[in-house]
C-alpha positions in Angstrom: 56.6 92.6 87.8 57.1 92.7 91.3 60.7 91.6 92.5 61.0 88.8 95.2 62.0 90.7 98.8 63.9 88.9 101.5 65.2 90.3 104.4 67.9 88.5 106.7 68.0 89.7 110.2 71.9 89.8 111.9 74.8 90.7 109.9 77.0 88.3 111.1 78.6 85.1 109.8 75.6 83.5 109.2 73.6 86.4 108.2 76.1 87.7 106.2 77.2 84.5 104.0 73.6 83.9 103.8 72.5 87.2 102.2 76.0 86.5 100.2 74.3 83.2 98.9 71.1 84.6 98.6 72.2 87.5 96.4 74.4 85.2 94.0 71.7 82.6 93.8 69.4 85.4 92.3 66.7 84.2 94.7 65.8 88.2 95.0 66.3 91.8 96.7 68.1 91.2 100.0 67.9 93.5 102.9 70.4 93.2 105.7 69.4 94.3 108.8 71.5 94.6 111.9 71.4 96.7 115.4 75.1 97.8 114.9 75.4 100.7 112.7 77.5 100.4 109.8 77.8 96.9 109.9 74.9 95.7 107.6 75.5 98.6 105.1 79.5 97.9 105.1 78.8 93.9 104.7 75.7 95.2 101.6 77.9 97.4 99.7 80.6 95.0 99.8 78.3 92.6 98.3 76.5 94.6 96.0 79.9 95.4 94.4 80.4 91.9 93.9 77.6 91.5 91.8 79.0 92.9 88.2 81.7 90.0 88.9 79.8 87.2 89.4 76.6 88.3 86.9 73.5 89.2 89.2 71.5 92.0 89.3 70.1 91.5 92.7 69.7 95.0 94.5 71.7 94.2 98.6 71.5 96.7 100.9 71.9 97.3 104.6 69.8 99.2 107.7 69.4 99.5 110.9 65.9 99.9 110.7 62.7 97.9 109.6 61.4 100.2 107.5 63.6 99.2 105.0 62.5 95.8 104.7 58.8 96.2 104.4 56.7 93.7 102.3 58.9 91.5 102.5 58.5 87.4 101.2 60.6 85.8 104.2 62.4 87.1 106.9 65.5 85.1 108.0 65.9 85.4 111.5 69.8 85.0 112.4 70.4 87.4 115.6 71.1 86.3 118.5 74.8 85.4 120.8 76.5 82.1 119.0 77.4 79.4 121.2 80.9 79.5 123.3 83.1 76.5 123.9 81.2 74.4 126.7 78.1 75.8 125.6 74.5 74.0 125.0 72.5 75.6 122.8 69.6 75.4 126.2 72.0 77.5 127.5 71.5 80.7 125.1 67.9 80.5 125.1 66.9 83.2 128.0 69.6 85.6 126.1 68.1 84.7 122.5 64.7 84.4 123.4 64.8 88.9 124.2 66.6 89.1 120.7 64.5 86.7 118.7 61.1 88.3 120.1 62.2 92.2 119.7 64.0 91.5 116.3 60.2 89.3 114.9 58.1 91.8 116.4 59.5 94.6 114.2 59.7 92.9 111.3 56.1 91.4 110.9 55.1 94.7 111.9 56.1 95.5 108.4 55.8 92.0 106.3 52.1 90.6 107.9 52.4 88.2 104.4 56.1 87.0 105.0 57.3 83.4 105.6 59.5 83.7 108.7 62.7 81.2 108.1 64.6 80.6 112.0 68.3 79.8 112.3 68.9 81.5 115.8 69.6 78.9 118.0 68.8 77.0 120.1 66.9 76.8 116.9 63.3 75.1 117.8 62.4 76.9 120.8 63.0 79.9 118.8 60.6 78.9 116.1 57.9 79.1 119.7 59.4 82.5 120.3 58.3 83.4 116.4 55.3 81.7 116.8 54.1 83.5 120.1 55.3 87.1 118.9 53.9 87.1 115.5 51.0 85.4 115.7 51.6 83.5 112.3 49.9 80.6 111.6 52.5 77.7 111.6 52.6 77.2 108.3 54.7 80.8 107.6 57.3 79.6 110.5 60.1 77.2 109.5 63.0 76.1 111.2 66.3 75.3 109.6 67.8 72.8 111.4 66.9 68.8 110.1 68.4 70.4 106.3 71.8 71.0 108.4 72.0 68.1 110.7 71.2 66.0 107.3 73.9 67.8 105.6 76.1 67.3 108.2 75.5 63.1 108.0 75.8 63.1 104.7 79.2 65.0 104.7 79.8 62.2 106.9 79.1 59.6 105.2 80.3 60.3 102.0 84.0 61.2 103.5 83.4 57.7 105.4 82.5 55.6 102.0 84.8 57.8 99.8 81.4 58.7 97.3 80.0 61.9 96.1 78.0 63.5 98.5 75.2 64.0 95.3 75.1 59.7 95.8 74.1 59.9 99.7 70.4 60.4 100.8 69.6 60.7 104.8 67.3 61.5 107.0 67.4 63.4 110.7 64.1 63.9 112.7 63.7 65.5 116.2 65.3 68.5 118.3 68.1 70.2 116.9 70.9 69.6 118.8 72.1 66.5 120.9 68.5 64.7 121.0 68.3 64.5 117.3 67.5 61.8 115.2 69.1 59.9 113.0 66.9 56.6 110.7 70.0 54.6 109.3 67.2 52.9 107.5 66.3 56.1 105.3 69.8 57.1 104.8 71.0 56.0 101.6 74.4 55.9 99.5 72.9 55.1 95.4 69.8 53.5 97.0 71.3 50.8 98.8 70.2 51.2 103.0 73.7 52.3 104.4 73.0 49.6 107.0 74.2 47.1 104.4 77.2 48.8 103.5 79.0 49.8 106.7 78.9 48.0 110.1 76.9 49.3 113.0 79.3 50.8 115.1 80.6 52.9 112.5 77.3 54.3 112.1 77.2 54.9 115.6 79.9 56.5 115.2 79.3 58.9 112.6 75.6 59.8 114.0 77.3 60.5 116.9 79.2 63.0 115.7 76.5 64.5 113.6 74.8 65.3 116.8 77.7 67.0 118.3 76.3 69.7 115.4 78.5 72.8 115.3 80.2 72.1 118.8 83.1 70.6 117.1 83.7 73.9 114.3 83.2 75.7 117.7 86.0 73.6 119.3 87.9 74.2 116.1 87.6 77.6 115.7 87.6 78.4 119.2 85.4 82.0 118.3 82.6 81.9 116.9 80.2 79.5 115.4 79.4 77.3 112.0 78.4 79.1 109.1 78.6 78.1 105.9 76.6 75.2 106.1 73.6 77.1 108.0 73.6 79.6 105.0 73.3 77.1 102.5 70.8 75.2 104.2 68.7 78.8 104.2 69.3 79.0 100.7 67.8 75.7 100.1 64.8 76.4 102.3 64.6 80.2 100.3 64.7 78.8 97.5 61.5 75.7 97.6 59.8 78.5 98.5 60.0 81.7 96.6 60.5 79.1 93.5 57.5 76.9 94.5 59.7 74.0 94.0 57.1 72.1 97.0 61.1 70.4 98.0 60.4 67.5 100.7 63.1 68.9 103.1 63.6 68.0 106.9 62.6 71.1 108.7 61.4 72.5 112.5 57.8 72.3 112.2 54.8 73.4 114.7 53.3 69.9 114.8 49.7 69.3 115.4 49.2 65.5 115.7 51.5 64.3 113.2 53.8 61.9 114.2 51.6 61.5 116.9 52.8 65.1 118.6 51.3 68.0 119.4 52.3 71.6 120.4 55.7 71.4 119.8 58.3 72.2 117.4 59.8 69.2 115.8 61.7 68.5 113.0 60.3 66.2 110.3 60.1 65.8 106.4 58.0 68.9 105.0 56.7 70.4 101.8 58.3 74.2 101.0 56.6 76.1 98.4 54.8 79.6 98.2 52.1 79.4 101.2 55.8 78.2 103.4 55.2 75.2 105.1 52.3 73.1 102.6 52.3 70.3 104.6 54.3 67.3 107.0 55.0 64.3 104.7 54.5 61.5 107.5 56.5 58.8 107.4 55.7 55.3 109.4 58.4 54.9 112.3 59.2 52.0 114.2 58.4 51.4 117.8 62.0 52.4 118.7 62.2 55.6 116.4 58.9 56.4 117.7 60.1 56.5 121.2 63.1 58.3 120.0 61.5 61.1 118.3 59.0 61.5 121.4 62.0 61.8 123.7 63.4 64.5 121.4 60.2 66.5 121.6 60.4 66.1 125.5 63.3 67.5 125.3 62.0 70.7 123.0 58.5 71.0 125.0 60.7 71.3 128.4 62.5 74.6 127.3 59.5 76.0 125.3 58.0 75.9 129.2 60.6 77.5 130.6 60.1 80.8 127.9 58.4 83.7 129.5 54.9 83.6 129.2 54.5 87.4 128.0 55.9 86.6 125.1 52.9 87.2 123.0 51.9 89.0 120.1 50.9 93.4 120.5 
């Protein structure tokens, strides 16, 4: 039987740790693939050694060339310059938008069937960059990006009420980065709305600094970026997919009139499974979440105008 092929693009942090959790998930055959010789092939066999330790017998390896990750199921797109201290994530996009489109063009070229996942930020206007050099139908480009911010409040949250992450449910729609957004009303601790268990300015307060995102590990670590929690939020992705699971998880979708928005990359509720991205699981918003989530989009559609209009499929 044929073995499940995924191939994660950057050997970095976040490519690395991801192929790490991949590998020891036993979601399938990684490839990691990286422009700086050595590096992905180092970072592979390091992995690969690891794997009589913790009981896997997924096959990691490294290259420097596409070749080696041909027919694959999903590509993991993780090159691209991390954010600096004082940095936006609009501000990488020129810089990232050259990676992303040279780095997608060369693997599709290779995997016409693949599901592309995007972590390379600034994340959504990325997922235009996939979409233009490709040419994949929307359904086989996903973001990661509403699966971290989530993460992120929930981490929150659960430090704040002193429970079990497992016991807090949330929800984050829109852009990701300063423009996302939060629905106290769907975010949950056992069921009960968290609205009736903490007062309103501490939820200010925490979605606040959920929508700082990574700028505060950046702060913290003063090089480099967040990435544990990306690569788990891949693996969670990875896996509704290549499992079929059909997971209802928030990710950066092409939307086509749902949510009353169109021609821009959003994040909303969506169903993983084998085909990628099965569906958007609409949910009814208020007039005030409504307005929200269009500003948010605004915000996405501005820098998707700003990309360079040859970017475009061969």
């Amino acid at each position: 039987m044929r073995r499940t092929r995924i191939t994660v693009i950057g050997a970095g942090n976040v490519g690395a740790t991801t192929a790490h959790r991949l590998a020891e998930g036993q979601l399938g055959d990684v490839v990691l693939v990286d422009v700086v010789e050595g590096m992905p092939q180092g970072k592979a066999l390091d992995l690969a050694q690891a794997a009589p330790v913790v009981h896997h017998d997924c096959i990691v390896a490294g290259a420097n060339d596409y070749d080696a990750t041909a027919d694959s199921d999903v590509v993991v797109v993780t090159a691209g310059f991390a954010r600096r201290p004082g940095m936006s994530r609009d501000d990488l996009r020129d810089a990232n938008a050259r990676i992303v489109a040279a780095c997608v063009q060369r693997a599709c070229k290779v995997s016409r069937e693949s599901t592309i996942i995007m972590v390379t930020n600034p994340l959504d206007v990325m997922c235009e960059v996939a979409r233009r050099v490709s040419g994949f139908p929307r359904e086989r480009i996903v973001g990661m990006a509403g699966i971290l911010d989530t993460a992120r409040l929930r981490a929150f949250l659960a430090r704040e009420m002193n429970v079990s992450t497992e016991s807090v449910s949330a929800l984050v729609l829109g852009g990701h980065g300063d423009s996302m957004v939060a629905l106290p009303r769907f975010t949950t601790v056992a069921g009960v709305p968290v609205t009736e268990l903490l007062p309103q300015e501490r939820i200010d307060a925490i979605v606040e600094r959920t929508a700082q995102g990574g700028g505060e590990i950046v702060k913290l670590l003063k090089t480099g970026s967040a990435y544990y929690a990306p690569a788990a939020g891949v693996f969670e992705m990875v896996d509704s997919i290549v499992k079929d699971r059909k997971k209802i998880l928030p990710c950066s979708v092409y939307l086509q009139g749902e949510f009353g928005l169109s021609g821009v990359w959003v994040g909303v509720p969506c169903r993983l499974g084998r085909a990628g991205m099965e569906g958007v699981f609409e949910i009814k918003l208020t007039a005030a979440e409504q307005a929200q989530l269009a500003r948010s989009a605004a915000d996405v559609k501005a820098q998707m105008d700003k990309l360079p209009a040859e970017l475009a499929v061969e």
